[in-house]
C-alpha positions in Angstrom: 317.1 -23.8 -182.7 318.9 -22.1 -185.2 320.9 -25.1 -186.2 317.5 -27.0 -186.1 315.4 -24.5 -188.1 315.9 -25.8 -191.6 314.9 -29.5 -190.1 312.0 -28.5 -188.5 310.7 -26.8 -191.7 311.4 -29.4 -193.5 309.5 -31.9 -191.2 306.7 -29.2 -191.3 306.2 -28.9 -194.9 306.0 -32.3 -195.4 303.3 -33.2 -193.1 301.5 -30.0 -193.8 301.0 -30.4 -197.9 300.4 -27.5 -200.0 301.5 -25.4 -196.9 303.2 -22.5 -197.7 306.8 -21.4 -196.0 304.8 -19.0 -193.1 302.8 -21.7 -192.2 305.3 -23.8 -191.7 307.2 -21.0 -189.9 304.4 -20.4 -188.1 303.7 -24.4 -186.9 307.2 -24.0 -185.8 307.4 -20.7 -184.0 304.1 -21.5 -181.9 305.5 -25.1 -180.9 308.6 -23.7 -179.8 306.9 -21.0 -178.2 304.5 -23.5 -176.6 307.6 -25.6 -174.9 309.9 -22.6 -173.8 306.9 -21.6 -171.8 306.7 -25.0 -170.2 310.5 -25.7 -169.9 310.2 -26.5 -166.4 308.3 -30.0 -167.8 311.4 -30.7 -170.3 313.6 -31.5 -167.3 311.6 -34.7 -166.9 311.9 -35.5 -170.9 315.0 -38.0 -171.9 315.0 -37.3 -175.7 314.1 -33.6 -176.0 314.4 -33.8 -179.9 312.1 -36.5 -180.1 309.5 -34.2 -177.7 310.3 -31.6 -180.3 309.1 -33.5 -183.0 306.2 -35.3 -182.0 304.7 -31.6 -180.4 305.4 -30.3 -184.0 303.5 -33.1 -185.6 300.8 -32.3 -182.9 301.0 -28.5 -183.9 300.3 -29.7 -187.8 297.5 -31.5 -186.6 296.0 -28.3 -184.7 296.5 -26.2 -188.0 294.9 -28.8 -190.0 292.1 -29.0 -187.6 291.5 -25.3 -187.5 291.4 -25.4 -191.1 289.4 -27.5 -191.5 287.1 -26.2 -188.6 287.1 -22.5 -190.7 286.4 -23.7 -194.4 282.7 -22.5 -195.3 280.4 -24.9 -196.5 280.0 -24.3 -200.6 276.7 -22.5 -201.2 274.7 -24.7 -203.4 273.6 -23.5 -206.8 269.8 -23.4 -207.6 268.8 -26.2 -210.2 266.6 -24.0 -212.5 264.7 -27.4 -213.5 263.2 -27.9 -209.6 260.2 -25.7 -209.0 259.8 -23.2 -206.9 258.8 -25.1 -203.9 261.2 -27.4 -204.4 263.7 -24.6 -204.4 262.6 -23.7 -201.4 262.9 -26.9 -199.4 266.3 -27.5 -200.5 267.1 -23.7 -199.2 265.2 -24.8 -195.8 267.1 -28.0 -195.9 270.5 -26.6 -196.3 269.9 -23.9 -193.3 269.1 -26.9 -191.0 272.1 -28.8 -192.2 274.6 -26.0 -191.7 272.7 -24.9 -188.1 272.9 -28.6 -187.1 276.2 -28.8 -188.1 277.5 -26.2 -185.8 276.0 -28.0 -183.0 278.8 -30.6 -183.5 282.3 -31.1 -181.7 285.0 -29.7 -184.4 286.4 -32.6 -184.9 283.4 -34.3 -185.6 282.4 -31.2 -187.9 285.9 -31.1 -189.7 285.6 -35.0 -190.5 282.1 -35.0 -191.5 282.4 -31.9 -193.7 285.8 -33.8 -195.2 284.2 -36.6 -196.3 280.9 -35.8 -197.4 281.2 -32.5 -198.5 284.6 -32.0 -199.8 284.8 -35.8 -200.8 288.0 -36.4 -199.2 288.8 -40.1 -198.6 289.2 -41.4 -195.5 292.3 -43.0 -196.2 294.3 -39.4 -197.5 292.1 -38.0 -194.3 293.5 -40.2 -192.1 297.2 -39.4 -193.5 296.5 -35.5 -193.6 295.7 -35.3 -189.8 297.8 -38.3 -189.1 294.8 -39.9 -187.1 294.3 -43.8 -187.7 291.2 -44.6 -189.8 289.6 -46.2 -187.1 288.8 -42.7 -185.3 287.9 -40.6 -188.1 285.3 -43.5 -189.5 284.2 -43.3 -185.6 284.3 -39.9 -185.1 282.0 -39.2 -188.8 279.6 -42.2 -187.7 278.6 -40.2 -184.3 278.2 -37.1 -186.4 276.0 -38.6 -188.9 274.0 -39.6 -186.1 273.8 -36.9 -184.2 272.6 -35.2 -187.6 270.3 -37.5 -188.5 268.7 -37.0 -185.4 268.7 -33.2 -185.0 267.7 -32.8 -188.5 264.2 -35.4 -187.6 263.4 -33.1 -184.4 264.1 -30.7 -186.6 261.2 -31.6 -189.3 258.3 -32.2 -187.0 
């Protein structure tokens, strides 16, 4: 490990960007962590460093997906031209947007929150999480769903 470390920061910090050095220290302390309390399952593994590598790119996944899953929706500001019934149904809207998406898987959540809220393409998405395109387009169509339809019960 120690001759490793400096490696496995590296590798860290450049799948994790904008990550800062305890992030990355902290990707690589709970993977390692994580495999020295299953080392009984490395016997069976023919390129160890290769495990190592692939459960780190799975750990920067995790941390992006928990970040993801923790970033607050922006509160909207109140346009002063809308009226205050207008004002009111956009408040009423929003509440039912945010309480429907909590009823969502996370990653469903994190994708859909991504793209349409954050504006994230799908395509720097896709490289972020290292998921293919495929599966995020999939996983945000079933959430838009799901929303659409919670948010109709919802109205009547």
């Amino acid at each position: 490990m120690r001759r490793d470390r400096g490696r496995l920061l590296r590798f860290v910090h450049a799948k994790l960007s904008g990550a800062s050095d305890l992030d990355a220290e902290d990707v690589v302390a709970d993977t390692v962590l994580r495999l020295i309390e299953r080392a009984d399952l490395l016997t069976e593994v023919e390129n160890v460093t290769a495990y190592l590598f692939r459960a780190l790119a799975n750990g920067v996944i995790d941390r992006i997906r928990r970040r993801r899953e923790l970033t607050p929706l922006p509160e909207e500001v109140e346009d002063p031209a809308l009226g205050p019934e207008q004002t009111l149904e956009q408040t009423q809207l929003r509440r039912r947007l945010r309480a429907a998406l909590d009823r969502l898987p996370p990653a469903q959540r994190a994708v859909w929150i991504a793209v349409e809220i954050e504006g994230v393409p799908f395509r720097e998405l896709a490289a972020q999480w290292n998921e293919p395109i495929g599966t995020l387009l999939s996983r945000k169509n079933r959430a838009t769903k799901s929303l659409r339809q919670w948010l109709a019960e919802d109205a009547t």
